[in-house]
N, C-alpha and C positions, 0 to 999 in steps of 0.2 A: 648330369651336367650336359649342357647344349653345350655346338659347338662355338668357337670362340676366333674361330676363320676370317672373317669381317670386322672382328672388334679390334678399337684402338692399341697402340702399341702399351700401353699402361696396360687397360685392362686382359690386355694376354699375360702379361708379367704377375700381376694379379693372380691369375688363375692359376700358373703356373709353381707359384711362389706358395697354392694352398697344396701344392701336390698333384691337380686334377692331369692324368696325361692324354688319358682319351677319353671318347664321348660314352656317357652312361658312367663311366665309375663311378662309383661310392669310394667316399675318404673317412674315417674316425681321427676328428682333431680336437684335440683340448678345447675347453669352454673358457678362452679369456677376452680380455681387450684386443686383444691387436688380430685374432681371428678371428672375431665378431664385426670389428670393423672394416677386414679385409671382407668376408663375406656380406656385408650391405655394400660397398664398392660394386660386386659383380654378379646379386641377388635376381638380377633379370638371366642370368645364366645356370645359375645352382639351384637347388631345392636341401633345405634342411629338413630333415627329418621332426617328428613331431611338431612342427611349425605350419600351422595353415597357407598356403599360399596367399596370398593379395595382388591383385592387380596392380599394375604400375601405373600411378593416380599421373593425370596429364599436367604439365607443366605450369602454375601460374601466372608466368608470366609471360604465354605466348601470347602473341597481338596475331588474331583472329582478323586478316584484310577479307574486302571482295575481290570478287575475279573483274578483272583489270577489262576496261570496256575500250579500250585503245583501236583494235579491233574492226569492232562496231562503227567504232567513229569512224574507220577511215572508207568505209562504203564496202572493206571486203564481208 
């Protein structure tokens, strides 16, 4: 487990709520619903066992701007 310092107040609760106390531990939790879905919640901070890692795919729906020529225009 990474740490969890930075992250929102949910997802410390989250984390908190699977057991994790400090960084690096391993936890052994039942394989159901509601621990499956708390571990996709906070999957950019845990690593499951026998599960391949993946990348965390970029958002679809970011709106990709240019850099802002404001700047430029004003002669600085």
């Amino acid at each position: 487990m990474k740490s969890a310092i930075g992250a929102r107040p949910e997802i410390r609760a989250t984390v908190e709520s699977l057991g994790f106390r400090r960084m690096l531990q391993t936890r052994e939790l039942p394989d159901n619903a509601a621990v499956r879905g708390m571990l996709r919640r906070v999957a950019f901070l845990v690593a499951v066992e026998g599960e391949p890692w993946e990348r965390p795919k970029r958002s679809k729906y970011k709106i990709w701007r240019a850099r802002s020529t404001k700047k430029h225009q004003r002669g600085h």
